[in-house]
MMTF fields as JSON, N, C-alpha, C and O atoms, coordinates in Angstrom:
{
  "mmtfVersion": "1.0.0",
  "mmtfProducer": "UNKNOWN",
  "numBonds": 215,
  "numAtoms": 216,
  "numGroups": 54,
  "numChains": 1,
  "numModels": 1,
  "chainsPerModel": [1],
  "groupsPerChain": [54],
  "chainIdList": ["A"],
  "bondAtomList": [4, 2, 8, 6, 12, 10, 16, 14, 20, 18, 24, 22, 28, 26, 32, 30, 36, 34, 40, 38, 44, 42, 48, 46, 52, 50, 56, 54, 60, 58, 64, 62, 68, 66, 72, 70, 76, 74, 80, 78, 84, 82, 88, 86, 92, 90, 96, 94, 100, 98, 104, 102, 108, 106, 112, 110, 116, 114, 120, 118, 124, 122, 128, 126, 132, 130, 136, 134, 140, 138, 144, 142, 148, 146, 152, 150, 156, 154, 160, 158, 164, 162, 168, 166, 172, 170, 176, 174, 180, 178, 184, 182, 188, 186, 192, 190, 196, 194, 200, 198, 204, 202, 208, 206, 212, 210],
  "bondOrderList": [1, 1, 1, 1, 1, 1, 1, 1, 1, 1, 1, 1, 1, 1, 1, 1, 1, 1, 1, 1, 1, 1, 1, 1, 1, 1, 1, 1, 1, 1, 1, 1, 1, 1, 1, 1, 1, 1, 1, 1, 1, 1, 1, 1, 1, 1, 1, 1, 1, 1, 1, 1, 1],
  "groupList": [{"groupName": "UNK", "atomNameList": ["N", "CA", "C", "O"], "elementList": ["N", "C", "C", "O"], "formalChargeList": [0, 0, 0, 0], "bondAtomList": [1, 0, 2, 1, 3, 2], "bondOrderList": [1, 1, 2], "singleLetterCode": "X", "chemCompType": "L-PEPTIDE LINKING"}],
  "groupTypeList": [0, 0, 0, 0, 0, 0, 0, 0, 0, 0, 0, 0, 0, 0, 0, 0, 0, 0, 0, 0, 0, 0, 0, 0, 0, 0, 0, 0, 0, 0, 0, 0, 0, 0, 0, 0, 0, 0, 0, 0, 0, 0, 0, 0, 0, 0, 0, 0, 0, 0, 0, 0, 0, 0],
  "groupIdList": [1, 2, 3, 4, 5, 6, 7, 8, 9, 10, 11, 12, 13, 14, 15, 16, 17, 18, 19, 20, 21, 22, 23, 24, 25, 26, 27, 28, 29, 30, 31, 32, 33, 34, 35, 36, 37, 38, 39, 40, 41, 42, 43, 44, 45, 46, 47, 48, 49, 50, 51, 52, 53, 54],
  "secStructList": [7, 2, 2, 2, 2, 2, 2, 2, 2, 2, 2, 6, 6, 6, 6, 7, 7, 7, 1, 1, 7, 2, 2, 2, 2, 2, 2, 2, 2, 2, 2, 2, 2, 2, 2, 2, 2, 2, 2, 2, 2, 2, 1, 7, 6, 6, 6, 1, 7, 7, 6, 6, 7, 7],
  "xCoordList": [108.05, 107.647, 107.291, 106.445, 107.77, 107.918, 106.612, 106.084, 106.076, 104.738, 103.748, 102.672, 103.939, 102.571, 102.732, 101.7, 103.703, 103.814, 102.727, 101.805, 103.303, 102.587, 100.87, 100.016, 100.873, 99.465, 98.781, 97.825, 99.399, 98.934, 98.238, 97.16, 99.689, 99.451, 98.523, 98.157, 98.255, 97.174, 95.91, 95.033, 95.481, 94.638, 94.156, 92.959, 95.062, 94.842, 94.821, 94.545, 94.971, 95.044, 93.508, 92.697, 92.89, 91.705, 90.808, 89.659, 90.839, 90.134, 89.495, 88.605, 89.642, 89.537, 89.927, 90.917, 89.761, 90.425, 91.6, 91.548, 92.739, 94.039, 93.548, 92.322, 94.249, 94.079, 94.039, 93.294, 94.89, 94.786, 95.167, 95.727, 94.788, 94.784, 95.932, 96.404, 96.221, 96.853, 96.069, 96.418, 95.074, 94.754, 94.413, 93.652, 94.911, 95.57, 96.889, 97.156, 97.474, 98.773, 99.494, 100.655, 98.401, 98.414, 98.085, 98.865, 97.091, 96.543, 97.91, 98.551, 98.44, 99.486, 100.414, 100.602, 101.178, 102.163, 101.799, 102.603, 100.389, 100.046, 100.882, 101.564, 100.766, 101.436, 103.049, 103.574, 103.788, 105.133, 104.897, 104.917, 104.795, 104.903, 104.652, 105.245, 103.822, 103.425, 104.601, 105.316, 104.968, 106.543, 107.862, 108.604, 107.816, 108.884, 108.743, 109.542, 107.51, 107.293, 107.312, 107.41, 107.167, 107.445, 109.161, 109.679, 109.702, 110.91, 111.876, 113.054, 111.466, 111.914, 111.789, 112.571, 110.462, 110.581, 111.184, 111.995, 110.95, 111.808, 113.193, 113.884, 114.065, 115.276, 116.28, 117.425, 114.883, 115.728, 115.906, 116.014, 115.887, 116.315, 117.112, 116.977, 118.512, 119.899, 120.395, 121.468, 119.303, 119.985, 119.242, 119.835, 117.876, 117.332, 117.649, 116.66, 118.324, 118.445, 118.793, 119.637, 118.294, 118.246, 119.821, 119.912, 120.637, 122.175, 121.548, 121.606, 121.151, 120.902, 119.969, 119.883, 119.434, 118.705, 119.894, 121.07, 119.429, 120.782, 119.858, 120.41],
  "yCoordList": [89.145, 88.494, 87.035, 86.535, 86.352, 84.987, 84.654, 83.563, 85.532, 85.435, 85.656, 85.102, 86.752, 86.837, 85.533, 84.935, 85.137, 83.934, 82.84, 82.321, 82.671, 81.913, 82.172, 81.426, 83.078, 83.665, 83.001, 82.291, 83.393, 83.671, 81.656, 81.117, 81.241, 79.894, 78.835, 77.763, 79.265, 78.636, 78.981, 78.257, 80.249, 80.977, 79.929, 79.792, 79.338, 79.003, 77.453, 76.916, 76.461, 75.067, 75.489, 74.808, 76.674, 76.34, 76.907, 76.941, 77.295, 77.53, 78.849, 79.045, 79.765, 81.024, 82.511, 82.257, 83.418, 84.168, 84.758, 84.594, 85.504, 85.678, 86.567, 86.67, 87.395, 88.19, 89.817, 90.751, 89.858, 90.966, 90.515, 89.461, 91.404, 91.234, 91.956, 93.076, 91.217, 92.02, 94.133, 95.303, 93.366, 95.011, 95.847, 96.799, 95.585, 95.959, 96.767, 97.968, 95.794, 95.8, 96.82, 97.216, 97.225, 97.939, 99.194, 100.13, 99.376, 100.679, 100.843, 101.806, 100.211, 100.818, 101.554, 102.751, 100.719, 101.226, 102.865, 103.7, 102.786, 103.997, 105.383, 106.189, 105.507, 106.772, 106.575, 107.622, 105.805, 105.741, 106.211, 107.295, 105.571, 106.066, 107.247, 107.734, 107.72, 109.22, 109.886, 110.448, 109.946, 110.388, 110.254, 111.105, 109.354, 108.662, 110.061, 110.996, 109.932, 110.528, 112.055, 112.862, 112.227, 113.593, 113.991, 114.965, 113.008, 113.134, 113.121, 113.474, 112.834, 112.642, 113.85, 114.275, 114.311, 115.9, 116.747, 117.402, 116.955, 118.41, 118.147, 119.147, 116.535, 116.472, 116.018, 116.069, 115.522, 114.99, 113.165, 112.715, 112.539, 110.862, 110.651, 109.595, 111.231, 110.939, 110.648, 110.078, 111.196, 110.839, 109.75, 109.085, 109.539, 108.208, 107.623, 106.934, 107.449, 106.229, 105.053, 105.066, 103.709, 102.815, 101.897, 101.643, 101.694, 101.28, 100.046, 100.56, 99.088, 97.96, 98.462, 97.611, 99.641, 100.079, 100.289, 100.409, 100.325, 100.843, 101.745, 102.46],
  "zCoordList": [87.853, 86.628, 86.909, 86.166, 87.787, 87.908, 88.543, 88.324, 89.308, 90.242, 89.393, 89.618, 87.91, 86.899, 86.055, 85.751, 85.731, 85.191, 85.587, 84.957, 87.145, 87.465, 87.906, 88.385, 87.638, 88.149, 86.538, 86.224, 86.14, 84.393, 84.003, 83.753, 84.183, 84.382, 85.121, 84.639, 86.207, 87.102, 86.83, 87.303, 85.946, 85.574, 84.2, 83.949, 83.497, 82.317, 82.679, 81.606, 83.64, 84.427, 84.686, 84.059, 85.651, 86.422, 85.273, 85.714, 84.188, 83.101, 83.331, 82.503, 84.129, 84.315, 83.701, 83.015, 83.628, 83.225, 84.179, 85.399, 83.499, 84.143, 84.904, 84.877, 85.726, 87.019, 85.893, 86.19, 84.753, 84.233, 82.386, 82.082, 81.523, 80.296, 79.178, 79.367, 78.17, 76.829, 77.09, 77.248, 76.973, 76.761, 77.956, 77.786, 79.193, 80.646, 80.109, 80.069, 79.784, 79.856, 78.749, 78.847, 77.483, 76.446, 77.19, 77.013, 77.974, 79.026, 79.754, 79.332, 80.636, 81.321, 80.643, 80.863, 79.592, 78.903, 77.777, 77.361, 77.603, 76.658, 77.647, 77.014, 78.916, 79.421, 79.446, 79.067, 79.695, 79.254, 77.53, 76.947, 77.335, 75.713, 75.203, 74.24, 75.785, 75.518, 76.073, 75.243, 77.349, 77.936, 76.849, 76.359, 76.766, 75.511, 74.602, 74.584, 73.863, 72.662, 72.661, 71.736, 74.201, 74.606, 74.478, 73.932, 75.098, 75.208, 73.858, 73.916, 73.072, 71.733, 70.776, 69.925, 71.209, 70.44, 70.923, 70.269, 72.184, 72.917, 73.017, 73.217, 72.89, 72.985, 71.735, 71.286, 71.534, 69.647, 70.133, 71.273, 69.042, 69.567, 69.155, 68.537, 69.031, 69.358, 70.591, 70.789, 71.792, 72.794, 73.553, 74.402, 73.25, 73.566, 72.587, 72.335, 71.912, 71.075, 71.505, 72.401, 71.043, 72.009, 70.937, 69.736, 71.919, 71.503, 70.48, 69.363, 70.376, 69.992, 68.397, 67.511, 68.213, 67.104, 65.989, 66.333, 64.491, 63.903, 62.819, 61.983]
}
């Protein structure tokens, strides 16, 4: 994290664009989520339930 930070940062000093984008980063996560959402029907979300949710 500390290295995109700074990537991110030097990117935005040399007036460039960052090395990767919000909507990169929206693309990666779409297949976890789909997993997730898989996992939630066939198991129920009692057992992913995330402790900190109420």
């Amino acid at each position: 994290v500390l290295a995109q930070n700074q990537e991110f940062f030097a990117s935005v000093r040399a007036s460039r664009p960052a090395n990767c984008s919000a909507e990169d980063g929206v693309a990666a996560l779409e297949p976890l989520q789909a997993v997730y959402d898989q996992m939630l029907e066939f198991e129920g979300d009692d057992k992913y339930k995330r402790l900190w949710s109420h």
